[in-house]
C-alpha positions, -999 to +999 in steps of 0.1 A: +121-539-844+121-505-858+126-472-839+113-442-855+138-413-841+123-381-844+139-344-844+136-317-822+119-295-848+095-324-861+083-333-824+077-293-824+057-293-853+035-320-840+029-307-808+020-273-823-003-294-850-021-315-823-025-282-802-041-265-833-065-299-839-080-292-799-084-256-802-102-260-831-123-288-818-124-267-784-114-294-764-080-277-754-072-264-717-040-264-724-033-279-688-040-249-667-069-232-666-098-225-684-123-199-687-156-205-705-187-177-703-222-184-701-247-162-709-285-165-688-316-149-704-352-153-710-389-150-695-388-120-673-385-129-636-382-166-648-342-165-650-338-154-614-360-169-593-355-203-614-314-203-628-292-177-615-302-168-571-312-202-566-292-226-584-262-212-595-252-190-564-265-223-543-244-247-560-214-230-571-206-202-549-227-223-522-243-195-504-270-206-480-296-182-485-330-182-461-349-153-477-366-158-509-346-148-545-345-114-557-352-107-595-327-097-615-320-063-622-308-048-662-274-068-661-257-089-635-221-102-634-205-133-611-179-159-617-175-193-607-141-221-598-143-250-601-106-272-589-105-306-613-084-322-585-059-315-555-033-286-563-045-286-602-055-250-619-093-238-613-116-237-644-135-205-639-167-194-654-177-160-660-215-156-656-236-130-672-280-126-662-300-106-682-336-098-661-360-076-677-375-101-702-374-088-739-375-052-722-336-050-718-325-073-747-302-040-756-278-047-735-263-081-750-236-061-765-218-065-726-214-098-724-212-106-759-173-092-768-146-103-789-127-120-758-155-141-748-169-159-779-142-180-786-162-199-753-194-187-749-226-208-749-265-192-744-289-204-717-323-194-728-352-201-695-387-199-707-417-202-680-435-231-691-466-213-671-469-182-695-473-199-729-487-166-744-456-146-739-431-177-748-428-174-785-417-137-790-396-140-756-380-169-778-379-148-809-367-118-796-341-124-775-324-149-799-328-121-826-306-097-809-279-121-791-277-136-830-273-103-843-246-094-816-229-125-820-225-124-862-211-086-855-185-098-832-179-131-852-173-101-886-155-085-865-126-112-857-128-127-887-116-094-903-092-090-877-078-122-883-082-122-919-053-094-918-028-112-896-035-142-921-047-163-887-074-186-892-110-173-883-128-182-852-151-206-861-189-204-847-202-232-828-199-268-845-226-280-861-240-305-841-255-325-866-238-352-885-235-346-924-263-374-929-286-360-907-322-353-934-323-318-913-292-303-918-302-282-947-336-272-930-325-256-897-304-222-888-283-234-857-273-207-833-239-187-834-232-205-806-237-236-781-276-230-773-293-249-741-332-240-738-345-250-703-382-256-693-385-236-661-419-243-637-429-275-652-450-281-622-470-255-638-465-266-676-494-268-706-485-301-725-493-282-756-464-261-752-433-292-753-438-300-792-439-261-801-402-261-780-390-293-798-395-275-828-376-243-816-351-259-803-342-281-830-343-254-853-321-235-839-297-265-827-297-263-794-305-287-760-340-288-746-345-294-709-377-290-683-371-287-653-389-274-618-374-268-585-401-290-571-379-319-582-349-334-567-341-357-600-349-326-623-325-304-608-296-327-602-302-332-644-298-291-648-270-293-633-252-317-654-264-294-684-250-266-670-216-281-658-215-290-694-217-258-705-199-239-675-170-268-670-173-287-701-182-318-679-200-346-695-241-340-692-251-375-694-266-396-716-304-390-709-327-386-740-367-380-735-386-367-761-421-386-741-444-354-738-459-367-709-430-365-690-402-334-687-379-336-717-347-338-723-334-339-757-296-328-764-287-309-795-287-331-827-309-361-808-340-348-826-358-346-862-385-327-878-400-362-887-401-373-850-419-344-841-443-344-861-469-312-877-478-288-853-504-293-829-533-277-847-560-297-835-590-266-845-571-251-872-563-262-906-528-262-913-532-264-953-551-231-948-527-208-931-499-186-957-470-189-942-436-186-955-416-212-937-417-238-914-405-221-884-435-191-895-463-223-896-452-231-865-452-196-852-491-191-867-505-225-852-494-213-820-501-181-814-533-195-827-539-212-795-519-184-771-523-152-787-493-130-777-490-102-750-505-072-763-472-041-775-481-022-746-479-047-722-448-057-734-432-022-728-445-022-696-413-019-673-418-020-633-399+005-620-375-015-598-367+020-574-405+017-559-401-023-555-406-023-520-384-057-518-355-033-526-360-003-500-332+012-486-344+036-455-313+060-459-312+056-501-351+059-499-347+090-482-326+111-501-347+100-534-375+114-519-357+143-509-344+149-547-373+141-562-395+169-542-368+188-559-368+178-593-408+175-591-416+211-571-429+241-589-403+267-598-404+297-579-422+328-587-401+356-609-389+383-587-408+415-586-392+443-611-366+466-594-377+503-588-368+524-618-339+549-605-319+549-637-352+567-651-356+592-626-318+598-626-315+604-658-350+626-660-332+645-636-299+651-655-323+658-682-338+687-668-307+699-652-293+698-687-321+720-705-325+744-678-283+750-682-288+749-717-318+778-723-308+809-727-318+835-710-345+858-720-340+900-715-366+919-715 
């Protein structure tokens, strides 16, 4: 039998080398607890009603609520706990909802910082019902949360590049170095889920346009509708995933007749097939990648929103859902303010200086004139 001793300093080195292995991997909670953000965007007044009021106050902060879901307004912050066992640390989960649509994608510069990428993962909710709106709401509000995320990723990196630490790497690659697609797609910064909201209400021609999008950017596809019991007991696993880093299952659908599920990396371009141009030629169209064919076949059959519409912002002040007697009030109040007609100049001052001074003038020049003799 042989026994191995080993040093203080050695079984320090290897704890501190196996520590450095599961942060890398991101697998490390370090045996206390955990924080993780999670970042909820997409069709406007689909995250709201669908993700954040009703499922993830309901199942995490489990508030009963009886009145209807409120959309989301700009920004919206809340955190979640959740205890792994009996007097063991919480893992918490900071919570950020964007509402507005594509209107308010400015404002991904919040949640997206320095301190929280190093475990942040997107939730992108698309309403399966509005197919004309779905590919730029896609488009553009991966544009700008990419664009925010390589900043803050430079960012680090140069920050660490000057301490000589290792750089914060982006998300893993979910696809294994075999895969045939792992040259042709551009994954997202970070872990990516793309949920399928309303698919009670869903256009079948929609699901292989989202496979593609989805696995080009390397992320999760899910459908789901609040209708169904099964649907969103298998949200939830996605989300704990993301939220908890609890396992998601092991479900894979990629049947178009039924609500997909497809985790990131289960899917290939060769599954899914050419798009779904059943009037249109495809050998016809210019386009300059794949991603920009799919993006022409489609808005083919859905043209998109029109610019205007687009910019078209409800004022949420005049939403009567939000009124506020007392608040309501004084808005009025300081809007007949703002809004009334200034009021008319005053009328000019009567001119005393001028007859003072006429007078002095006179009394001046009859001091002044000499006296005539006869």
């Amino acid at each position: 039998m042989v026994l191995t001793v080993f040093s203080t300093d050695c079984l320090w080195e290897l704890a501190a080398g196996e520590l450095r292995d599961r942060e890398r991997e991101g697998g490390y909670d370090g045996g206390g607890e955990t924080e993780r953000s999670v970042f909820l965007m997409g069709s406007k007044a689909g995250v709201p009603v669908f993700v954040t009021n009703h499922y993830i106050f309901f199942l995490y902060i489990i508030i009963t609520r009886d009145e209807p879901p409120k959309p989301t307004l700009a920004l919206e912050y809340t955190f979640g706990r959740r205890a792994r066992g009996h007097s063991s640390p919480k893992d918490i989960v900071h919570l950020w909802e964007l509402g507005g649509g594509t209107s308010l994608s400015d404002l991904v510069q919040i949640p997206i910082s320095a301190v929280s990428i190093r475990s942040f993962s997107v939730i992108l909710v698309v309403d399966l019902s509005k197919p004309n709106s779905l590919w730029t709401t896609v488009e553009k509000l991966l544009q700008t949360a990419r664009a925010q995320l390589e900043k803050v990723f430079a960012q680090v990196h140069q920050k660490q590049k000057t301490k000589n630490e290792t750089a914060v790497s982006p998300a893993a690659r979910v696809l294994p170095k075999d895969h045939p697609d792992r040259e042709l797609i551009h994954p997202f910064p970070v872990p990516l889920l793309i949920i399928g909201s309303k698919y009670d209400l869903f256009q079948r021609v929609v699901s292989k346009t989202l496979r593609f999008l989805s696995h080009f950017y390397a992320a999760s596809l899910l459908f789901t509708s609040i209708k169904s019991e099964s649907l969103m007991s298998r949200t939830k696993n996605f989300f704990s995933h993301h939220a908890f880093g609890l396992d998601r299952g092991k479900t894979v659908s990629c049947d178009s007749t039924k609500p997909l599920v497809i985790p990131a990396g289960s899917d290939s371009f060769s599954q899914i097939g050419t798009p779904p141009a059943a009037d249109v030629d495809v050998s016809s169209l210019h386009a300059k990648s794949p991603k920009d064919l799919w993006k022409k076949v489609y808005e083919g059959v859905f043209p998109p929103e029109s610019v205007e519409h687009q910019k078209e912002v409800k004022d949420p002040g005049r939403d009567l859902q939000y009124r506020e007697d007392s608040i309501d009030a004084t808005r009025a109040q300081k809007d007949q303010s703002v809004n009334a007609p200034p009021p008319p100049p005053p009328s000019p001052p009567v001119s005393t200086v001028t007859t003072t001074t006429t007078t002095c003038q006179l009394h001046l020049h009859l001091h002044l004139t000499p006296l005539r003799t006869s």
